[in-house]
N, CA, C and O atoms as a MOPAC input file, in Angstrom:
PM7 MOZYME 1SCF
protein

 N   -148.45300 1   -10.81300 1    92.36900 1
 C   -147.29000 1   -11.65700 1    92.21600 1
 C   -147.69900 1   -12.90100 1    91.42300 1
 O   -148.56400 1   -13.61700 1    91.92800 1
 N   -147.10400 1   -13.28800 1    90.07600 1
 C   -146.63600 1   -14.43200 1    89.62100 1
 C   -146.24000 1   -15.82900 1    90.35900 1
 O   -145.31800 1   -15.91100 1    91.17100 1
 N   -147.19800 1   -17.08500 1    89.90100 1
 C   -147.04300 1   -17.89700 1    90.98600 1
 C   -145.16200 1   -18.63600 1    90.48200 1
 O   -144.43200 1   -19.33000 1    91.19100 1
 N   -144.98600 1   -18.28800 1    89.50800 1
 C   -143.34100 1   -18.51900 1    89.56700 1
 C   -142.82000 1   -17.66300 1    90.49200 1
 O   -142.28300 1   -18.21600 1    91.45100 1
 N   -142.82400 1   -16.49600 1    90.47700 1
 C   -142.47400 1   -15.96800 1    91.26000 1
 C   -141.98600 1   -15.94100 1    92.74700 1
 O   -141.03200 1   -15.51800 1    93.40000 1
 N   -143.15000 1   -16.61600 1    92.92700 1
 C   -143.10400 1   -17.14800 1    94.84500 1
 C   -142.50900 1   -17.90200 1    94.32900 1
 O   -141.48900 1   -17.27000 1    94.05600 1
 N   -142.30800 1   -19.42800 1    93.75100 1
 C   -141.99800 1   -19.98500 1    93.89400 1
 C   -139.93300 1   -20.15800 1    93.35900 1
 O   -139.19400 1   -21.13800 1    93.45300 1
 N   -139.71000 1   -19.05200 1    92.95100 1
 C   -138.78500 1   -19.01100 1    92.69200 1
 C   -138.09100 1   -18.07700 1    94.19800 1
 O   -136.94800 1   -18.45800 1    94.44700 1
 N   -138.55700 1   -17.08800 1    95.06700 1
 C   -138.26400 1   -16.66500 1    96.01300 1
 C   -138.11600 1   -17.97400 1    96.77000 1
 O   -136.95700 1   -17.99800 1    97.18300 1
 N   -138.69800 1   -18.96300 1    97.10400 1
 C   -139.16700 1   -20.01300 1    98.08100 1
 C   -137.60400 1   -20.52900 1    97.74900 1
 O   -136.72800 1   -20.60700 1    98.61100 1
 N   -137.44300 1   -20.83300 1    96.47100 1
 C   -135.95100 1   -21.67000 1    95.95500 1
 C   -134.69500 1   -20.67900 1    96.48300 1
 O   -133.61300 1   -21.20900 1    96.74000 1
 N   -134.83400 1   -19.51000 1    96.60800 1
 C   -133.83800 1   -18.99900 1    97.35300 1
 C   -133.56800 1   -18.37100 1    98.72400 1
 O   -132.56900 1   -17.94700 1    99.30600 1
 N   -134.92000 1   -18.49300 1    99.00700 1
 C   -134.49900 1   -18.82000 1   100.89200 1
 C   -133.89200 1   -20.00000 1   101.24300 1
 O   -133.02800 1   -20.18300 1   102.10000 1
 N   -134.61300 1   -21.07100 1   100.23600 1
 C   -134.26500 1   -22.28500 1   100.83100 1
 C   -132.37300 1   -22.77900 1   100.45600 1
 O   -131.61600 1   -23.36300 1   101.23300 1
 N   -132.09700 1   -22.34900 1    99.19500 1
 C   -130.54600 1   -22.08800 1    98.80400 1
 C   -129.45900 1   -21.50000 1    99.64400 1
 O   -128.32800 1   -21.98300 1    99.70600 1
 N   -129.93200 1   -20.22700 1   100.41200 1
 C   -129.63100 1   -19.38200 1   101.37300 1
 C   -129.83800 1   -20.07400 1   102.42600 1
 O   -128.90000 1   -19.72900 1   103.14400 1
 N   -130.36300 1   -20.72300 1   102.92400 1
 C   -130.54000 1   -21.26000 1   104.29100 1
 C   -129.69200 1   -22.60100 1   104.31000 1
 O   -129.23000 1   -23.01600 1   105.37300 1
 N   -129.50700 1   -23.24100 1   103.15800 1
 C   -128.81200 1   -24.73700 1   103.33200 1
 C   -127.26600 1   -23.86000 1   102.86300 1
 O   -126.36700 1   -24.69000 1   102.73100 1
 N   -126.89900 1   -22.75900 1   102.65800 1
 C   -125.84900 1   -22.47400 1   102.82200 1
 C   -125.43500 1   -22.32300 1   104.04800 1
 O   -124.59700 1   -23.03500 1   104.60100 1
 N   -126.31800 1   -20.88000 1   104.77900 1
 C   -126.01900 1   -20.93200 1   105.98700 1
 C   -125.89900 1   -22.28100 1   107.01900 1
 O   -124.89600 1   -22.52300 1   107.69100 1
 N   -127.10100 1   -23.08500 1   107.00000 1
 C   -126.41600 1   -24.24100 1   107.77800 1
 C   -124.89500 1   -24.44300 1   107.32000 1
 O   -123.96400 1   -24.05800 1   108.02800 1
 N   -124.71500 1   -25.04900 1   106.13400 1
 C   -122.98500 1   -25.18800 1   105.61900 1
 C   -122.06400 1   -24.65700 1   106.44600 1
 O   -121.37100 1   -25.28200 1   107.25000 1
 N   -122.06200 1   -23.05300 1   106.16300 1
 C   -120.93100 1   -22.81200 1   107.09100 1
 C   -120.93300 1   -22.67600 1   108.23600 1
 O   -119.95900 1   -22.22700 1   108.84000 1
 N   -122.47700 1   -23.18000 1   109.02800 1
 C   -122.38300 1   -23.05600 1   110.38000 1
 C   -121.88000 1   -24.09900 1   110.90700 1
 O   -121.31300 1   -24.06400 1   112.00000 1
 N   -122.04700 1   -25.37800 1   110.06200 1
 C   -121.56500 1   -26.72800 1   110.38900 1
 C   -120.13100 1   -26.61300 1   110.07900 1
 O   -119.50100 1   -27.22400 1   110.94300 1
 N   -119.25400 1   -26.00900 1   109.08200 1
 C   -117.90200 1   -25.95300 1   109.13600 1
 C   -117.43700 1   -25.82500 1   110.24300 1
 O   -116.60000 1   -26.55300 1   110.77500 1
 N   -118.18600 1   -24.44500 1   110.87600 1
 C   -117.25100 1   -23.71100 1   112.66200 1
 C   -117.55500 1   -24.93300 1   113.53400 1
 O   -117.21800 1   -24.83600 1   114.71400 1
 N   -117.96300 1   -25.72400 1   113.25600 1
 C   -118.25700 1   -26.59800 1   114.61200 1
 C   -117.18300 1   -27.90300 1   114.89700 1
 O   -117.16400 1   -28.93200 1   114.22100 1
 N   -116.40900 1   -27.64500 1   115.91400 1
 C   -115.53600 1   -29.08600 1   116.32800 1
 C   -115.80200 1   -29.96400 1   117.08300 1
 O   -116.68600 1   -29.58400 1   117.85100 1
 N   -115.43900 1   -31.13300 1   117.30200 1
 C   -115.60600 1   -32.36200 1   117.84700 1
 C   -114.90400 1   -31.98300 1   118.81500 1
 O   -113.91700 1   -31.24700 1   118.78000 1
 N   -115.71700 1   -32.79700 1   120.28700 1
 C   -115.41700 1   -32.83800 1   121.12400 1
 C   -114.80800 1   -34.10100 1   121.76200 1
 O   -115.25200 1   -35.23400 1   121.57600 1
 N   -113.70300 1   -33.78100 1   122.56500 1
 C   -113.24500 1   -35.31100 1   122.95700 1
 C   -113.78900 1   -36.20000 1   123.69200 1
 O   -114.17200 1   -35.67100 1   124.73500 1
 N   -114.11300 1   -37.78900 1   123.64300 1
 C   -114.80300 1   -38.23300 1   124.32600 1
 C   -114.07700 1   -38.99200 1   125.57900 1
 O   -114.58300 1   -39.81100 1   126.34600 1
 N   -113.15300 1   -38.63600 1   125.56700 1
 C   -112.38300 1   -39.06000 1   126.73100 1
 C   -111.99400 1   -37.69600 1   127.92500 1
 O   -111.84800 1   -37.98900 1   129.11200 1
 N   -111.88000 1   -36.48400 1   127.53300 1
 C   -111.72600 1   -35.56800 1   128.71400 1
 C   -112.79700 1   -34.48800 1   128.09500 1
 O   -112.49700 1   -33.37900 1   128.53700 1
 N   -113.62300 1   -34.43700 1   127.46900 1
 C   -114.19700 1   -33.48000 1   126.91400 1
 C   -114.10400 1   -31.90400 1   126.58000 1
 O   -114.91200 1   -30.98600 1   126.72000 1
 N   -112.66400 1   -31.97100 1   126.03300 1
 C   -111.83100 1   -30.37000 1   125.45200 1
 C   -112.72000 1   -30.40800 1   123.89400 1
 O   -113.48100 1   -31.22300 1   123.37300 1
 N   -112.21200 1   -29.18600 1   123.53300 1
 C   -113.33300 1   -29.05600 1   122.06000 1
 C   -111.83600 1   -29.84200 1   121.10200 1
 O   -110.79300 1   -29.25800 1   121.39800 1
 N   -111.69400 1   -30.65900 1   120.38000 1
 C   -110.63000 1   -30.60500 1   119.39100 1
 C   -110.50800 1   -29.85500 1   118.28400 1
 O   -111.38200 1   -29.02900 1   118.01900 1
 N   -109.63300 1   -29.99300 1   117.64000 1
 C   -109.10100 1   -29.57800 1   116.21000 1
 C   -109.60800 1   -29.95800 1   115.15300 1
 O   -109.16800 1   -29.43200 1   114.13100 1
 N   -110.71400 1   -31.00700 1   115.01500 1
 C   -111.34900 1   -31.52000 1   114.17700 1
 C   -113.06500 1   -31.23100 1   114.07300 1
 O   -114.00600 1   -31.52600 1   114.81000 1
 N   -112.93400 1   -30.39900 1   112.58700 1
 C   -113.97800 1   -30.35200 1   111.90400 1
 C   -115.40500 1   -31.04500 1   112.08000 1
 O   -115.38500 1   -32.01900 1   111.32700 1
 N   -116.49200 1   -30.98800 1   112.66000 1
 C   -117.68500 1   -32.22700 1   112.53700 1
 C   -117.92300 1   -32.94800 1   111.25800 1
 O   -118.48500 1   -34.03200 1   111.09800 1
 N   -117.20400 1   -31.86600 1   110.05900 1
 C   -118.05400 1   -32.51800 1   108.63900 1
 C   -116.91600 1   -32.69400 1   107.79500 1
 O   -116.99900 1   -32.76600 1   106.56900 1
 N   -115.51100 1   -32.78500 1   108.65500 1
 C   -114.38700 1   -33.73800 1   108.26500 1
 C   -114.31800 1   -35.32500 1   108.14900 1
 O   -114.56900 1   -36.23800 1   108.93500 1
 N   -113.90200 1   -35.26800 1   106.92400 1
 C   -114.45100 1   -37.16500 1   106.97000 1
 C   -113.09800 1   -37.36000 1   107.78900 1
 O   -111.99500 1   -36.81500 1   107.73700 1
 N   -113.88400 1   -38.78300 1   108.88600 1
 C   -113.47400 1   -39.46700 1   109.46500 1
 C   -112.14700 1   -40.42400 1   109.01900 1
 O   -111.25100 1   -40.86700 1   109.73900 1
 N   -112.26800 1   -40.51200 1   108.18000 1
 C   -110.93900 1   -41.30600 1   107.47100 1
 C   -109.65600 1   -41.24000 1   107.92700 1
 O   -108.79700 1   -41.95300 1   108.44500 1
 N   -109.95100 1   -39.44400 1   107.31500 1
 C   -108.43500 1   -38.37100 1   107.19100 1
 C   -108.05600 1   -38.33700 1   108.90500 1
 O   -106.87500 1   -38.13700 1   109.18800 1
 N   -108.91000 1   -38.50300 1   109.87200 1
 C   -108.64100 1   -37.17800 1   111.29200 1
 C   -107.84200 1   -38.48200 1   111.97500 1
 O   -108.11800 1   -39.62500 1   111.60900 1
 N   -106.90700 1   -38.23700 1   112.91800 1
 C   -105.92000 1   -38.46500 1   113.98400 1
 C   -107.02400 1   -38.28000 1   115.47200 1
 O   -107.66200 1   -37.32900 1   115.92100 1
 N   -106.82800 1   -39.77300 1   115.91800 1
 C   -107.29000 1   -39.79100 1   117.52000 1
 C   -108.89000 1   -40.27400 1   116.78500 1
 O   -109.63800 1   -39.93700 1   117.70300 1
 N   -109.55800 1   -40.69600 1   115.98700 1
 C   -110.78900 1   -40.96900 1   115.69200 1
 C   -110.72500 1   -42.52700 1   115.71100 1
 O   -109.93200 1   -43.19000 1   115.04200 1
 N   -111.82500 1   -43.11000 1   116.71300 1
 C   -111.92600 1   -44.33400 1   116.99000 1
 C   -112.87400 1   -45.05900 1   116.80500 1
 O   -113.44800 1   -45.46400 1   117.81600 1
 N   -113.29000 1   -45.40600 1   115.71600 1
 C   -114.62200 1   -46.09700 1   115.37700 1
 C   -115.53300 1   -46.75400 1   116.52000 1
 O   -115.29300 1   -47.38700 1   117.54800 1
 N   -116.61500 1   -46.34100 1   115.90800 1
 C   -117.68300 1   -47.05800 1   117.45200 1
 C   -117.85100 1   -45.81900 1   118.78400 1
 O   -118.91600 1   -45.59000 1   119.35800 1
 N   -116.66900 1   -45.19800 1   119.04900 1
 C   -116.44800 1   -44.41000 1   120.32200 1
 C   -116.09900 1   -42.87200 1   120.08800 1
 O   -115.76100 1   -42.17600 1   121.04500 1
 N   -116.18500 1   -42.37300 1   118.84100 1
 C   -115.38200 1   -40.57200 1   118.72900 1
 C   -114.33300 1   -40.56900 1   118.97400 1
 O   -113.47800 1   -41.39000 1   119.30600 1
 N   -114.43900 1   -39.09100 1   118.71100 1
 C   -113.15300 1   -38.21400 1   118.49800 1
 C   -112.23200 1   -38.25200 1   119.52000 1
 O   -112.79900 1   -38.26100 1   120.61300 1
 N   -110.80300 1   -38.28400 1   119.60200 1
 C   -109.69800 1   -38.03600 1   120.81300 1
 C   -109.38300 1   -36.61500 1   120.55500 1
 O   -109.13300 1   -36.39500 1   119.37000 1
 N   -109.31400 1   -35.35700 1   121.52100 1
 C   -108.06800 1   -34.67000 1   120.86000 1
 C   -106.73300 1   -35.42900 1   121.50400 1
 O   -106.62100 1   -36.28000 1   122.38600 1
 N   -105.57100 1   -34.58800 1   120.48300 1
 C   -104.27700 1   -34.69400 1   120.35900 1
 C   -103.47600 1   -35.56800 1   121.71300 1
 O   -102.71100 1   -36.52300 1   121.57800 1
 N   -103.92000 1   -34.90500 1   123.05600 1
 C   -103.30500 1   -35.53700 1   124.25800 1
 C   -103.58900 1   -37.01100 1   124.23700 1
 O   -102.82300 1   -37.97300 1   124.19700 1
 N   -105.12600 1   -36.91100 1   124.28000 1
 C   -105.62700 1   -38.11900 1   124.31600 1
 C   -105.13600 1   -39.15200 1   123.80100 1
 O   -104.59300 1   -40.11300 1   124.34700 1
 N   -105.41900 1   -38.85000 1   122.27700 1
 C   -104.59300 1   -40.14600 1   121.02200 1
 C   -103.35900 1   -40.09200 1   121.86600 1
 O   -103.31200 1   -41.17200 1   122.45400 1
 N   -102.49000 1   -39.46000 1   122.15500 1
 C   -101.01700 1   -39.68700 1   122.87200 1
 C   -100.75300 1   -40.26400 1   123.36000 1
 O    -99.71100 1   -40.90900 1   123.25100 1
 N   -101.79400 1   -40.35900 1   124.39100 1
 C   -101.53600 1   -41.12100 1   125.59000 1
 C   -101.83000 1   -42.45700 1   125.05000 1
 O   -101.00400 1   -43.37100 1   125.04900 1
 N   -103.07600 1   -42.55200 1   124.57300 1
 C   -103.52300 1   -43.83600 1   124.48700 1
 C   -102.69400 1   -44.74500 1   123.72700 1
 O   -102.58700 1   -45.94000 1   124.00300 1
 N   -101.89800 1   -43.96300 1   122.42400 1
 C   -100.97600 1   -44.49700 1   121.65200 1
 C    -99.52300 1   -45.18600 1   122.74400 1
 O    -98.71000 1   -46.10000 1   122.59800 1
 N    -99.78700 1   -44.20400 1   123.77300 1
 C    -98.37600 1   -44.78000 1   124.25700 1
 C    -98.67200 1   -45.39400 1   125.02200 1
 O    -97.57800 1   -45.84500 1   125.36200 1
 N    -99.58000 1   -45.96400 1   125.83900 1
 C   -100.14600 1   -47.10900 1   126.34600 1
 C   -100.52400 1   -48.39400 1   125.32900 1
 O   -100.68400 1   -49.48400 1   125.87700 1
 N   -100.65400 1   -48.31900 1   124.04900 1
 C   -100.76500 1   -49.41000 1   123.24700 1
 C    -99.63300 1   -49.71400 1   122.95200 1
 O    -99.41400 1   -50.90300 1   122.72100 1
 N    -98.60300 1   -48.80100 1   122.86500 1
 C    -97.12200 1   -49.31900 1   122.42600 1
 C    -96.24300 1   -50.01700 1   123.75600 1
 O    -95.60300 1   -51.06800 1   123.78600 1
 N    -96.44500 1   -49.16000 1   124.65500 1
 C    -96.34000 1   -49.73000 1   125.95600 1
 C    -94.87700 1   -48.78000 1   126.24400 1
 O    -94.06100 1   -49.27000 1   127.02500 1
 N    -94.60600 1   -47.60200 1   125.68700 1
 C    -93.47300 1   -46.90800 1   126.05700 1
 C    -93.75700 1   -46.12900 1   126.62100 1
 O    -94.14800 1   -45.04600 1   126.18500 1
 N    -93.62400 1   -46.51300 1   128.00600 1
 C    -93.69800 1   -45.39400 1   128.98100 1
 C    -92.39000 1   -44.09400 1   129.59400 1
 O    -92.57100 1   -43.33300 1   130.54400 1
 N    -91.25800 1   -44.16100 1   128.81700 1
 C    -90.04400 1   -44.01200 1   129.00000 1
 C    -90.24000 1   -41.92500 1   129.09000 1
 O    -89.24800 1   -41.21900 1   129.27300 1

C-alpha cells in the first residue's frame, strides 16, 4: 500500500464518521428542564428560532412555556 493511500482511507473514515455523528445529533431532542418530558426541539437547533428556550436555564417543552407564559401574563381565566 501507497502511503497516500492510507492516508486517503484515514480521510474517509474520518468524513464517514463526522457524518454519522451529524445525523446522530439531528435524532436527538432536548429535554425539559422543568418536568423532564423529551421536547420537540432539535439539540443542534439554534436557540434563537425554538419556543419555551430560556437563556441561562434550557429548554421548556410546549406545556411548560404555557404555563409559565400564563403566569407572567397573570391570566389565569
Amino acid at each position: 500500500m501507497a502511503p497516500g493511500e492510507c492516508m486517503n482511507t484515514d480521510k474517509e473514515e474520518n468524513r464517514k464518521m463526522r457524518e454519522k455523528i451529524m445525523n446522530d445529533e439531528c435524532e436527538e431532542y432536548e429535554t425539559c428542564v422543568r418536568c423532564g418530558k423529551e421536547t420537540k426541539m432539535k439539540k443542534n437547533e439554534n436557540k434563537i428560532y425554538r419556543y419555551g428556550y430560556i437563556e441561562g436555564v434550557g429548554q421548556l417543552c410546549f406545556m411548560c412555556h404555557q404555563t409559565r407564559k400564563i403566569h407572567k401574563q397573570g391570566a389565569y381565566e
